[in-house]
N, C-alpha and C positions, 0 to 999 in steps of 0.2 A: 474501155474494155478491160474488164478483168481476168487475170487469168483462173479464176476459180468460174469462168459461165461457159454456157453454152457456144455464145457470140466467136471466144479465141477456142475451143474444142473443135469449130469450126475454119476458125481465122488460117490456125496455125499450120495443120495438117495439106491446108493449101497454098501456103507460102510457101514450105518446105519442097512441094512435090515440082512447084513453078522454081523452085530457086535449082534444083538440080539437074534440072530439064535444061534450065537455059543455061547460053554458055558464058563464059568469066565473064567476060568482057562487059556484059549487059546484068551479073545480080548485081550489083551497086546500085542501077536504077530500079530495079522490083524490090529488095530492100530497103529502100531510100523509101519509095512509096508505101509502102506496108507497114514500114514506121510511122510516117505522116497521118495515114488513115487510124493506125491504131491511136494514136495520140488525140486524132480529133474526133473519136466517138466519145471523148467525154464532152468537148466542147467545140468547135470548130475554129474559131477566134482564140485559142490556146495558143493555135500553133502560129500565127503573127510572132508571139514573144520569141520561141524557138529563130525560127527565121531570121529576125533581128539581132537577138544572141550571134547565131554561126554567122551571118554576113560580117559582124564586126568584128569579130575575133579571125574569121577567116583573114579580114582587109590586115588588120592588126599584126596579124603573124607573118604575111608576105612582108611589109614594109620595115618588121623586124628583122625578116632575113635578108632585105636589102642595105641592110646600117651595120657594117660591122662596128661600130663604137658603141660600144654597151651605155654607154653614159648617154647616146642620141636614140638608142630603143627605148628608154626610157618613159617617151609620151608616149611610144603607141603601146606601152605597156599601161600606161595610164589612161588610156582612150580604153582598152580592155576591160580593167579593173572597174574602172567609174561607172561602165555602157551597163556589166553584168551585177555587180552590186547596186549600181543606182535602180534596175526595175528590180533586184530581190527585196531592196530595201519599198520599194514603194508600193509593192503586193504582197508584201508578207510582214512589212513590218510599220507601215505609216501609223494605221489605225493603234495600233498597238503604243509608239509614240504619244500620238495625240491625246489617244485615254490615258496614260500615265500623266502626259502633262495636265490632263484633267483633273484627274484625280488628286494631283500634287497640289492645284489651285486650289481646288473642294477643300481640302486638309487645312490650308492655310486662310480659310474663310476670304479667297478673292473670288470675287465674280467673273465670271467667264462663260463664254458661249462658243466651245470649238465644235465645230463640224466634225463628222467624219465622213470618210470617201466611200463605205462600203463595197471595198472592191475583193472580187471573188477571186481567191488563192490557186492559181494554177498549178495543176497537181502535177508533183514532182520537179516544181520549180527550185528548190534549195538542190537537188541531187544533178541537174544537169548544169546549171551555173559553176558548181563546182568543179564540174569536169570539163566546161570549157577554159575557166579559170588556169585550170593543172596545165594544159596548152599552151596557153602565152604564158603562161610562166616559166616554161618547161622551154620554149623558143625563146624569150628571152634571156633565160642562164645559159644556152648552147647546145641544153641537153636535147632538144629534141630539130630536127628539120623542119622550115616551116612547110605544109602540105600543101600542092601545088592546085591537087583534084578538087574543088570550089564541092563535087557532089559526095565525094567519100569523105569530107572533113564534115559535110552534111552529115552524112550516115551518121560517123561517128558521135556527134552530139546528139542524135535522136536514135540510134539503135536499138530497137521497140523491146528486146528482151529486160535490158536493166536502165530503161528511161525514164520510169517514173521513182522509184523506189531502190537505184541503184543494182547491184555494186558502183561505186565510183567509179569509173578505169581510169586509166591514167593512156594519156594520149600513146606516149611509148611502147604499151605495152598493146594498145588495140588495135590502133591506125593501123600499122603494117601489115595487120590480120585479112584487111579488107583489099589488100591490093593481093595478099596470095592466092592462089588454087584451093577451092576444098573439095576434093572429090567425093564421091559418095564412100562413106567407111561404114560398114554394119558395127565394127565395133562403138565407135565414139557414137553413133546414135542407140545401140542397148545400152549405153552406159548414160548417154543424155536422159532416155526415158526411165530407167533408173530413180537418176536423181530427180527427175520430176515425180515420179513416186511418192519418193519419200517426201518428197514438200508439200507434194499434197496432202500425203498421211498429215503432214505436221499442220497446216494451215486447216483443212476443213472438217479433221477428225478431232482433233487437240483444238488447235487455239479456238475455233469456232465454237466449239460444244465448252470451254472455259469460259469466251466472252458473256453468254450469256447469263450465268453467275457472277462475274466478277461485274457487268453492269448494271445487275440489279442493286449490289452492293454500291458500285461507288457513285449511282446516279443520285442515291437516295442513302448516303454514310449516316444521319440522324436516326433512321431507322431499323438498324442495328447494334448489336450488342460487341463486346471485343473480340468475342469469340469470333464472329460474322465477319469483321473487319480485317482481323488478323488469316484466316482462310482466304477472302476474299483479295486481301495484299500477297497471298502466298501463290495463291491460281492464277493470280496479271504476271507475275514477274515469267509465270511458263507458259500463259497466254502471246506475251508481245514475243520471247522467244522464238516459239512456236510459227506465230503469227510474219515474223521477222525474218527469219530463219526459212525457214518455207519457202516466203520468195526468193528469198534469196538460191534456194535449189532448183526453185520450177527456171528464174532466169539462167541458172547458169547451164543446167540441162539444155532448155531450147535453145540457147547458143551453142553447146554442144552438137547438138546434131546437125545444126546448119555449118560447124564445122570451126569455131570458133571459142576459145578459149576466155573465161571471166575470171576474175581473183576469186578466189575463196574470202568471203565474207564474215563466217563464225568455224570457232573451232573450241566447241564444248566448253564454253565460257563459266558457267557454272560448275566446272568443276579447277577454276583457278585458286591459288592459294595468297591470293596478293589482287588488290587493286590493280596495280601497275600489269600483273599475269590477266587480270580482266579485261582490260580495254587492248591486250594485245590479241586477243582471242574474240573481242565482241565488235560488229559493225567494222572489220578491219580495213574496210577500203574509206571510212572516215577517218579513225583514228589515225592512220599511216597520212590520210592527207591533212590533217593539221599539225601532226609530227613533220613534215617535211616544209609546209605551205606556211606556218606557221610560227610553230615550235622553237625550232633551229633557227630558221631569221631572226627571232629574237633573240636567241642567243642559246636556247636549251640546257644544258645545264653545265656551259662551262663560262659560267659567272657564278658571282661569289652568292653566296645561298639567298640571301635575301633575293637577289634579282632571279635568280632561278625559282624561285617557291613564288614570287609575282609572275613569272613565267606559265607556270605549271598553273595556279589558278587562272589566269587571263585565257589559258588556252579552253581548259574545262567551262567558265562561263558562258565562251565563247560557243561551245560546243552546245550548251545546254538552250540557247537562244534558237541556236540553227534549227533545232529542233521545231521550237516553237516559238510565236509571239504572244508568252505568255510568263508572267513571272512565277507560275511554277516548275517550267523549265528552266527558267534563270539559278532556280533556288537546287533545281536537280542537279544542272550544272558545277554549282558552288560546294555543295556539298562531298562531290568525287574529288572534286579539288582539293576541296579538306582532307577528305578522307586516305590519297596520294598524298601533301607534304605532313600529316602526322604517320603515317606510314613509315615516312623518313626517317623524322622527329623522332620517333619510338623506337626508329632500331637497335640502339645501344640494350635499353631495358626490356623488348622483347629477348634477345641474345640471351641477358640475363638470367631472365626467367624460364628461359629452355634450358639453359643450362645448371640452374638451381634443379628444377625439376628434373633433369635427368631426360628428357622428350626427346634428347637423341639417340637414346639408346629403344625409342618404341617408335621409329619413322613415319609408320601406319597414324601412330596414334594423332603423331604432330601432324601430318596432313591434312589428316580428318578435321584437328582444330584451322587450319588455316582455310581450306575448303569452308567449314561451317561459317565460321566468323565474316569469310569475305561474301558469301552470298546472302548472310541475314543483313551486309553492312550495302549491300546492294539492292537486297528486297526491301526495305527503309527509304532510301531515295527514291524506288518504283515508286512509294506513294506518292509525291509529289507531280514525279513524271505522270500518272492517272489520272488525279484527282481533278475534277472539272474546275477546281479554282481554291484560291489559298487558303480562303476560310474551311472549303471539305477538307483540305489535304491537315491544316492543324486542328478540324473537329479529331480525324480521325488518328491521327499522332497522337494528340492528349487522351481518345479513350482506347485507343487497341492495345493498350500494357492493362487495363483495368481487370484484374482479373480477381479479382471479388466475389464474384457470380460467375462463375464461369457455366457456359451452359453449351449444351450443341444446339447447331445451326438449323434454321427450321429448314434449309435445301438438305439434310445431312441424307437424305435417300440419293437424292442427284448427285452429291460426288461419288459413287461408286466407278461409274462408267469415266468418268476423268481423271482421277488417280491411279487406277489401274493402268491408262492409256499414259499419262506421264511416269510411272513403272517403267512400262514397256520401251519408251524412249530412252529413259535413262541406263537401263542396260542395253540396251543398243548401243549407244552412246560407250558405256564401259567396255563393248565387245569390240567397236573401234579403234581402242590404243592398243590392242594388237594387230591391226592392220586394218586394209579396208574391207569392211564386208563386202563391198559389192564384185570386189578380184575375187575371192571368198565364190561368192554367188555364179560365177562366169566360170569359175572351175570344175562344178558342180556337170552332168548329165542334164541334155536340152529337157527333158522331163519334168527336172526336178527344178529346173531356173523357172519356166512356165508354167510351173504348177505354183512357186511362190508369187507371180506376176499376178497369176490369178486370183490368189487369196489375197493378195494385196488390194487389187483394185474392188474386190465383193466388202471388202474391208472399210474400204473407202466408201461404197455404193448403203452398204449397212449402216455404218455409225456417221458417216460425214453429215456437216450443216451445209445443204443447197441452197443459199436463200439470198448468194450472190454478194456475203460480209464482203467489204472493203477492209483491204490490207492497213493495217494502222499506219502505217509510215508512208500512206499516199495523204496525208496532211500536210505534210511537212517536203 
């Protein structure tokens, strides 16, 4: 079920009316179920994995909190790890194995005949493994209580708003949500549909009416020119945004108004001036969990540079994998990596050179350069993250600088209506760092907030694509 159809415009409105009708003690089970159901209108045999996931991490975290010697939590900490990586690894990443080792033998002219298992990728399996993960790891360090309720530690790993496509939570910060009160607030619910607004502006007005362009391009990269190429790399990188981001407001909206609180996910990432200011502001409830899950176990960066720069790459592949079972996320991966330890690397001779030139004394100006430089060094790597495979991703590297011929695009009538609308977002966007528009909007005369409600959602109804696109990060 998407939240861009008919099916949750329906779903939802009835969840909520049933969850504040009933009283505490019983929404855990109408939530419990309303997740389940949402989760198995894509397949009904999904929800097995889930299942097997929380029973074992549930068993795992009790027996944890029965062992105070951390050195004897250790297996069930490995009974965890193995249970939830061994089915991510075997539905999302076997085939992907086995064709490389294929393809390794092909190379080396041996003969071979591996099978594959063709098995179908359950959607939002990378993003709730992860957060049951952050749980036994989180009871295993001390930091969190193991949960006693077998059906709210349920909830928690299938909590239908950010189950398929995240935020991550972090057990700490959501478990507890479920055991308080939430009464009915009119505030947190104008603010919940608020932000589901604006995700939907962002997902079915923007990234929808972009996809369609950016897919003619990159399904078919041979049959354009660089101009083509280069537009069409420029429209994905505010496509998945768009696309990204979006969910991430409709989820954390309709958790909002049930009364419950998600991490903030983005925060205007393209307008960071540094790699490192990027992934602090993009996909935040990933990055924080391999900065913590990760990162820091390994040592982060208080070892001596080489181990740290192995560090900081292993994390980024790592990141670039989860994404996908594809070596052009491997390569998307590796690259951010790159582009973090020469960030390093270069800091003596960037200093330098700001200070040859004098760039401190025009602040505007130097931002601007770090701003530009970090999202052309990010819309670069987009291409590989798109490209349907490694030969598109280097046809289209080797000819999108070709500018010889430069010509416009034969879509050039069609971007009117998407650049205008990524305008639109972008100063929005700049109207935000001085505060929030939507305290802003709530300030305002009931008039005048309802008359923007209006134009909003006719706005949506006029330019949005209904045709029920799937969110890009339900692949993954």
């Amino acid at each position: 079920m998407l939240f861009n159809s008919i099916q949750f415009l329906i779903f939802f409105p009835i969840v909520a009316i049933l969850y504040f009708l009933a009283p505490h003690r019983w929404r855990w089970i109408l939530l419990l179920g309303a997740s389940y159901y949402f989760y198995m209108s894509w397949r009904p045999d999904f929800l097995i994995l889930i299942v097997i996931s929380t029973l074992i991490d549930y068993t795992a975290g009790r027996l944890m909190g029965r062992t105070p010697e951390k050195a004897k939590r250790k297996k069930y900490l490995a009974l965890s790890l193995a249970s939830n990586l061994g089915l991510l690894l075997t539905f999302k990443y076997f085939n992907f194995i086995l064709s490389s080792i294929s393809a390794t033998l092909d190379f080396l002219q041996v003969d071979q005949n591996i099978p594959e298992l063709n098995l179908l990728l359950p959607v939002g399996i990378s993003f709730y493994t992860f957060q049951t993960l952050s749980y036994s790891i989180d009871v295993y360090r001390g930091k969190k209580e193991p949960e006693k309720h077998l059906g709210i530690f349920a909830l928690y790993v299938s909590f239908f708003p950010q189950l398929v496509a995240g935020p991550i939570e972090r057990s700490i910060h959501l478990l507890p949500q479920f055991h308080q009160k939430h009464p009915f607030d009119s505030m947190r619910i104008t603010s919940g549909f608020q932000q589901i607004l604006w995700g939907f502006l962002k997902k079915v007005v923007i990234a929808d009416n972009l996809a369609a362009l950016v897919n003619t391009v990159y399904n078919s990269p041979t049959e354009f020119n660089s101009t083509e190429l280069l537009i069409g790399t420029y429209l994905f990188s505010f496509q998945i945004f768009c696309d990204f981001s979006g969910y991430s407001d409709i989820a954390i909206g309709v958790a909002k108004i049930l009364g419950y609180d998600l991490m903030e996910n983005f925060r205007r990432p393209y307008f960071s001036k540094s790699i490192a200011e990027f992934w602090r502001r993009w996909h935040i409830s990933l990055s924080t969990w391999f900065r913590d899950y990760l990162y820091i176990p390994l040592g982060g960066n208080h070892v001596p540079a080489p181990q740290w720069y192995f560090n900081l790459f292993v994390v980024f592949l790592i990141s670039g994998l989860w994404h996908g079972a594809n070596w052009t996320f491997v390569i998307w991966g590796a690259l951010h990596g790159l582009y973090f330890i020469l960030s390093i690397e270069l800091t003596p001779l960037r200093e330098a050179i700001v200070k040859f030139m004098q760039l401190e004394r025009f602040p505007w100006l130097y931002k601007f350069i770090q701003v530009f430089t970090t999202y052309h060094l990010v819309t670069f790597a987009w291409i590989f993250f798109r490209a349907n495979s490694l030969s598109d991703a280097f046809y289209i590297v080797s000819n999108i600088f070709n500018f010889s011929s430069l010509e416009l695009p034969y879509f050039k009538h069609e971007l009117l209506i998407p650049l205008m609308l990524i305008l639109l977002m972008e100063f929005i966007h700049l109207l935000q760092r001085n505060g929030s528009i939507r305290e802003r909007i709530n300030q305002q005369p009931t008039w005048i907030r309802w008359g923007i409600y209006y134009a909003t959602i006719i706005f949506i109804l006029l330019f949005g694509v209904f045709e029920n696109q799937q969110f890009i990060y339900f692949q993954f």
